[in-house]
C-alpha positions as CSV (number, residue, x, y, z in Angstrom):
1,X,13.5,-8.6,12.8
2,X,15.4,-5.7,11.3
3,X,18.7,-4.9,12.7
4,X,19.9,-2.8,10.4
5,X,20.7,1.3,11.0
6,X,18.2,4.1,11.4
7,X,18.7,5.0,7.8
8,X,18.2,1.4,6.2
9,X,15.1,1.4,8.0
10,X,13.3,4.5,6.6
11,X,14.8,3.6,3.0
12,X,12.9,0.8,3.6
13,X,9.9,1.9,5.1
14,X,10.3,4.3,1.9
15,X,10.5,1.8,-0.2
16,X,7.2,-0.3,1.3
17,X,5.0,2.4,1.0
18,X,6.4,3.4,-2.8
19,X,4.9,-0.5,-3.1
20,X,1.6,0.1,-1.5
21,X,1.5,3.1,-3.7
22,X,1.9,0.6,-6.8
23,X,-0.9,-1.9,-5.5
24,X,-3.6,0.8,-4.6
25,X,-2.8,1.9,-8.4
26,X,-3.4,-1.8,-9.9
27,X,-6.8,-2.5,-7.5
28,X,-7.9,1.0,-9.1
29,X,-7.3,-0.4,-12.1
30,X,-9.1,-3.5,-11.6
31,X,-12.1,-1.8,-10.3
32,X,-12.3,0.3,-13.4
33,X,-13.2,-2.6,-15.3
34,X,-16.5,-2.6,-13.8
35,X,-16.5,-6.2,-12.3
36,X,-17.3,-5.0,-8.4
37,X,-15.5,-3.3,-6.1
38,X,-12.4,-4.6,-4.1
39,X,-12.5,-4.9,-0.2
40,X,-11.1,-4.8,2.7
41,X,-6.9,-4.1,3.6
42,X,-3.4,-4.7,2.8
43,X,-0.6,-4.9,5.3
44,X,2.8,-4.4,4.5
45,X,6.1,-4.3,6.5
46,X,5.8,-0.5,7.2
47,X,3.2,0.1,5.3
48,X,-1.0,-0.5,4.5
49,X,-3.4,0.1,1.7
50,X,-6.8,1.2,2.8
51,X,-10.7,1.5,1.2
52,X,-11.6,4.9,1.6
53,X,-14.5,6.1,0.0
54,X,-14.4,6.2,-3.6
55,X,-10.2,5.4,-3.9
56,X,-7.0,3.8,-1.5
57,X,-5.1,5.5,0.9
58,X,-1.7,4.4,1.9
59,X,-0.6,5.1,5.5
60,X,2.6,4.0,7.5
């Protein structure tokens, strides 16, 4: 559990999603080399990649 200040907590949370951000790019990637789509979710402390339609959202 996370005991740290207000502000350590959303540089954090900051810093989760800029990850997410990083694996939605590298699925994309994978999926462009034509071998199927990927499925399904990713859950990450403050953070959680998502199938949506065609791409990958990230959402907090």
């Amino acid at each position: 559990m996370f005991t740290g200040t207000a502000e350590e907590l959303r540089k954090r949370e900051d810093r989760a999603h800029q990850i997410a951000q990083q694996i939605a790019a590298l699925i994309t990637e994978a999926e462009a080399l034509g071998l199927g789509p990927a499925r399904g979710e990713i859950h990450l402390p403050g953070a959680s990649v998502r199938r949506r339609g065609e791409g990958w959202t990230i959402t907090r």
